[in-house]
C-alpha positions as CSV (number, residue, x, y, z in Angstrom):
1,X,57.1,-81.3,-4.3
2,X,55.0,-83.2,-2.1
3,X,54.9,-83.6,1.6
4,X,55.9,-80.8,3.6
5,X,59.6,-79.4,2.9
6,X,62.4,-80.5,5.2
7,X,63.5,-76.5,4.9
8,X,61.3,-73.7,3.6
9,X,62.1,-70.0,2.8
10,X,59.8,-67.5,2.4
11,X,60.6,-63.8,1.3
12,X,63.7,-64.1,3.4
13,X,65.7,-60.7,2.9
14,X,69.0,-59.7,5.0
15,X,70.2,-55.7,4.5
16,X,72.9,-54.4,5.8
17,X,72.0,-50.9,6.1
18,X,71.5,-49.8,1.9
19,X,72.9,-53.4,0.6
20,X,70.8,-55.9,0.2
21,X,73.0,-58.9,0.5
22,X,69.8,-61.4,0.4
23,X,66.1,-60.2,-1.3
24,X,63.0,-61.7,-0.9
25,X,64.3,-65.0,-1.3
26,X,61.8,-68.4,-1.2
27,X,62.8,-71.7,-1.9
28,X,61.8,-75.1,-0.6
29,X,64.2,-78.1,-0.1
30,X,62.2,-81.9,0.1
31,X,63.7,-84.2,2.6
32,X,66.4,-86.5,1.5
33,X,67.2,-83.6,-1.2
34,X,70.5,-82.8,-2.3
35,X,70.2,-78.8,-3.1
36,X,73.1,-76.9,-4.1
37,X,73.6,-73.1,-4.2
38,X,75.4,-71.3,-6.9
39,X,76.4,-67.9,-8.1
40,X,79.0,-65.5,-8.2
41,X,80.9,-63.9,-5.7
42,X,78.8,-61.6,-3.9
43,X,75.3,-63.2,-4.6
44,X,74.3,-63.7,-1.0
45,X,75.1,-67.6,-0.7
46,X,76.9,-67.3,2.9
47,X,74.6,-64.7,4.1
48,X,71.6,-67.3,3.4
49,X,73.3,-70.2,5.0
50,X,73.9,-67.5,8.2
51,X,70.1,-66.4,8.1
52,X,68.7,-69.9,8.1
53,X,71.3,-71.1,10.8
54,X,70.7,-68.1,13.1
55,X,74.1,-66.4,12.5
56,X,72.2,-63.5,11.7
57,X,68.6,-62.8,11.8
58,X,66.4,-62.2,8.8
59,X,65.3,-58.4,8.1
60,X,62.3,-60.0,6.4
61,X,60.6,-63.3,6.0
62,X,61.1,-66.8,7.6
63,X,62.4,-69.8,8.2
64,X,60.6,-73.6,8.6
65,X,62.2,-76.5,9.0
66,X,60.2,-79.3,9.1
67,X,57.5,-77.2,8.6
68,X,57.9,-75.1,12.2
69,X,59.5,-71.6,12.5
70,X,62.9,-71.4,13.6
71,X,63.7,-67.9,12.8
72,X,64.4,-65.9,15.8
73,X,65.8,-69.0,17.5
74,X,69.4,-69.1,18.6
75,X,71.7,-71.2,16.7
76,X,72.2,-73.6,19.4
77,X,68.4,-74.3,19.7
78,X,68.3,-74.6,15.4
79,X,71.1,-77.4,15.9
80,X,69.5,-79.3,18.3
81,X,66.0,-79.4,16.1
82,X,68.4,-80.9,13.7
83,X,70.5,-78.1,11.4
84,X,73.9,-78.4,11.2
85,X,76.5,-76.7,9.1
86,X,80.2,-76.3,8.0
87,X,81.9,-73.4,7.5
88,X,84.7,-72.4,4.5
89,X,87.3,-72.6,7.7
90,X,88.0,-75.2,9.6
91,X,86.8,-75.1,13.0
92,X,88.6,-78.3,14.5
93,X,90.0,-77.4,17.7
94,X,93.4,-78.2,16.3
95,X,95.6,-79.8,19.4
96,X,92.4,-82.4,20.1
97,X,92.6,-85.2,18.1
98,X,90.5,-86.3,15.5
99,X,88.4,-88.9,18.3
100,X,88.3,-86.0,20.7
101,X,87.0,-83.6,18.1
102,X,84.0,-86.1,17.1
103,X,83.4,-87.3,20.3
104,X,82.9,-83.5,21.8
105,X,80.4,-83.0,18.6
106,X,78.4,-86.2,19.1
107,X,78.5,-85.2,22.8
108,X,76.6,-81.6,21.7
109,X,73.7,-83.1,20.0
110,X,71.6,-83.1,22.6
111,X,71.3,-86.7,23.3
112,X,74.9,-86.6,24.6
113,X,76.9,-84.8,27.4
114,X,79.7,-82.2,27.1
115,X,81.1,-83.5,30.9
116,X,85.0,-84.6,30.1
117,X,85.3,-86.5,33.3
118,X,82.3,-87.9,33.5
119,X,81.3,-91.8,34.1
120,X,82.8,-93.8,30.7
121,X,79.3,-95.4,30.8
122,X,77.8,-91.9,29.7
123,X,80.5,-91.1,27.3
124,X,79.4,-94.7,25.3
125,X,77.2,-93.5,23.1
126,X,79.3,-90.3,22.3
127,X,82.3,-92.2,21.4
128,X,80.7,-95.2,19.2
129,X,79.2,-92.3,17.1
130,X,82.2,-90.5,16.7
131,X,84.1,-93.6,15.5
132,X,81.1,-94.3,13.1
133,X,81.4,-90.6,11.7
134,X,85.2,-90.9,11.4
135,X,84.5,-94.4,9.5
136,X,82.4,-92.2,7.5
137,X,84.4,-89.3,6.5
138,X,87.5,-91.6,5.5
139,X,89.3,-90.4,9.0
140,X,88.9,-94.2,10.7
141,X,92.4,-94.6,10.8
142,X,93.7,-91.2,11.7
143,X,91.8,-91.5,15.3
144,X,94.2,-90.7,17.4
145,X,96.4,-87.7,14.9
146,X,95.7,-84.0,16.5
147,X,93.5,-82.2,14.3
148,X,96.0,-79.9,13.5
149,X,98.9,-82.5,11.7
150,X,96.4,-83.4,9.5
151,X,96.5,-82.2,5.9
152,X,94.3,-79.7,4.4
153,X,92.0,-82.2,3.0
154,X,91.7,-84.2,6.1
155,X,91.0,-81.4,7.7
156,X,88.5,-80.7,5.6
157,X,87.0,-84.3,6.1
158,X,86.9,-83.4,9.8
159,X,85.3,-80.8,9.4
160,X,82.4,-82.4,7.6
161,X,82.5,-85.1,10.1
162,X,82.5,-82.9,13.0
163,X,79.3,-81.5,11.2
164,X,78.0,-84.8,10.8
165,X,78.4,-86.0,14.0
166,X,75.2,-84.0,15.7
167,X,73.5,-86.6,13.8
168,X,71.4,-83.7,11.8
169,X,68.5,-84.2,10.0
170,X,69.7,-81.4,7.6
171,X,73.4,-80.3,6.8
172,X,74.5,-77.5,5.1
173,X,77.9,-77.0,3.7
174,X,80.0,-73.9,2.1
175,X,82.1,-74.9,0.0
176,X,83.5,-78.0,1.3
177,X,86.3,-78.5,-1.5
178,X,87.5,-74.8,-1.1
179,X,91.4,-74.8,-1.5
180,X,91.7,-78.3,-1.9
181,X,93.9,-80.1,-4.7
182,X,91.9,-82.3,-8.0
183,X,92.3,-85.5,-5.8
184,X,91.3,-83.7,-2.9
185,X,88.4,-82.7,-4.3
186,X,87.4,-85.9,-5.9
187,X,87.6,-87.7,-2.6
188,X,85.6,-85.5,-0.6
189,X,82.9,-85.6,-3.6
190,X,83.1,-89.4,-3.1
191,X,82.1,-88.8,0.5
192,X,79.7,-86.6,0.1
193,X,77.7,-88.8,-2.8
194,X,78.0,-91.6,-0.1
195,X,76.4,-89.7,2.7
196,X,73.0,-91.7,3.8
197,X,70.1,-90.0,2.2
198,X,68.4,-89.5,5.8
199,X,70.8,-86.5,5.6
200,X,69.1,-83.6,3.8
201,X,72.0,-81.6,2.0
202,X,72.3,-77.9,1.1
203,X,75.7,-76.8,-0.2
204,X,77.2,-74.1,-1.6
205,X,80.3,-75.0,-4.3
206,X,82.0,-73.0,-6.8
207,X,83.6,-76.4,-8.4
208,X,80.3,-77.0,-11.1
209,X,82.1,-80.7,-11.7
210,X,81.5,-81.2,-8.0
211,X,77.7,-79.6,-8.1
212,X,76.6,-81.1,-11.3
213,X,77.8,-84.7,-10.1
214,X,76.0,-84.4,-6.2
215,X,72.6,-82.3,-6.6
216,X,69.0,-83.5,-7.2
217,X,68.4,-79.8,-7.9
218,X,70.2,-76.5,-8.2
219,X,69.3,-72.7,-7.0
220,X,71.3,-70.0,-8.6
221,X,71.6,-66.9,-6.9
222,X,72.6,-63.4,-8.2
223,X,72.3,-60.0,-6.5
224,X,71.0,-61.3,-3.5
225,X,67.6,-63.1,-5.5
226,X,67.1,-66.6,-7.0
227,X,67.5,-66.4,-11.1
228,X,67.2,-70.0,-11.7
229,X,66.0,-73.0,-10.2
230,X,65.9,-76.6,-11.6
231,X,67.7,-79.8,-12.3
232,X,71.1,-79.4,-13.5
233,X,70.0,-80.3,-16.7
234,X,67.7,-77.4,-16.7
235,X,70.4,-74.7,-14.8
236,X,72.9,-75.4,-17.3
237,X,71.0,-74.7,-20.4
238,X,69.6,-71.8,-18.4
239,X,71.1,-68.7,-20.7
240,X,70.3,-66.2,-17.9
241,X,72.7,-68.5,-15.5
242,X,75.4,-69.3,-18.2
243,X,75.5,-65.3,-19.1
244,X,75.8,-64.6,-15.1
245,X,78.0,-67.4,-13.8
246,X,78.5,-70.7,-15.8
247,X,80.1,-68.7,-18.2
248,X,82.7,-66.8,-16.3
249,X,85.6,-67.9,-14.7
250,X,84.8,-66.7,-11.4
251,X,84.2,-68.3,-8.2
252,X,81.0,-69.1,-5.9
């Protein structure tokens, strides 16, 4: 890699109390990246993506982004330098609709304001970018549906969007097709693969047809430590990762 890394682990390890969900983990992700995190249940994946938001601090080791320390920081102060994540819930507020939901995100960036009765002049800029994120996510014509009528997929795609909409710099995703039917699944990969590159991406997915097609590069996790890391040419002829995870039938 050259250039310094959009994100940047080093020795990051998170106990709680004798388990060791995470372990001296170090990876770098380049900017414009599309990473993805794999391994089987229990590997540490969530715990990572809680450590590096600020969820939960580190018990060792840090976290750069951008080549400045953000561990220790609250999780609002990480999302305003430009982090911003989805979760394997949805997190909509569900009687809002689906304008509301993106305008209140684009309005938390920041750059915007949270004030609902403010001057429409102020709210502008807040509102253009939460149609342009709706546009994005597929959701253009569902504008004015509560978040809560829409289908699991949608709501899903919200999600996303709502993630989307702090403008970040870098967005990491758990398992974003979770639950979600084969055509489900197929159209949020189409969204994600047309995301603008400007967007760093970290995800972690237990659906390898969606990883394989949407990362530059894939870290595999087991017991808390990286086993493999590579392209996904090189991952999947890893025998230490098909003996762990690619050859089992269980989940992320």
């Amino acid at each position: 890699m050259t250039g310094t890394p959009i994100l940047a682990l080093e020795g990051v390890s998170r106990h709680f109390g004798a388990v060791s969900a995470v372990n001296g983990v170090s990876l770098a992700v380049a900017p414009r990246e599309r990473r993805a995190i794999i391994g089987p249940n229990g590997a540490g994946k969530t715990t990572l993506f809680n450590v590096i938001t600020g969820h939960l601090p580190p018990t060792a080791g840090r976290v750069l982004f951008e080549g400045r320390p953000i561990t220790g920081l609250a999780r609002h102060e990480i999302a305003r330098r430009g982090v911003s994540r989805s979760f394997q819930r949805n997190n909509a507020f569900p009687r809002l609709t689906v304008l509301e939901n993106l305008r209140l995100a684009a309005g938390g960036d920041g750059r915007g304001s949270w004030d609902l009765l403010g001057p429409v002049a102020r709210l502008a800029v807040p509102l253009a970018r939460a149609r342009e994120v709706a546009e994005a996510v597929g959701l253009g014509d569902r504008l004015g549906e509560q978040a809560g009528r829409l289908s699991y997929g949608e709501q899903r795609q919200l999600e996303v969007g709502i993630a989307l909409a702090t403008s970040p710099r870098l967005l990491l995703l758990d398992e974003p097709t979770a639950g979600m039917s084969p055509e489900e699944t197929q159209r949020m990969t189409r969204l994600l693969a047309g995301l603008p590159r400007d967007v760093t991406l970290l995800i972690i997915e237990h659906d390898m047809d969606v990883v394989f097609s949407l990362a530059d590069r894939i870290t595999v996790l087991h017991q808390g430590e990286v086993l493999s890391e590579g392209t996904p040419a090189a991952v999947r002829a890893d025998p230490r990762v098909y003996e762990v995870y690619l050859g089992t039938a269980e989940d992320a």
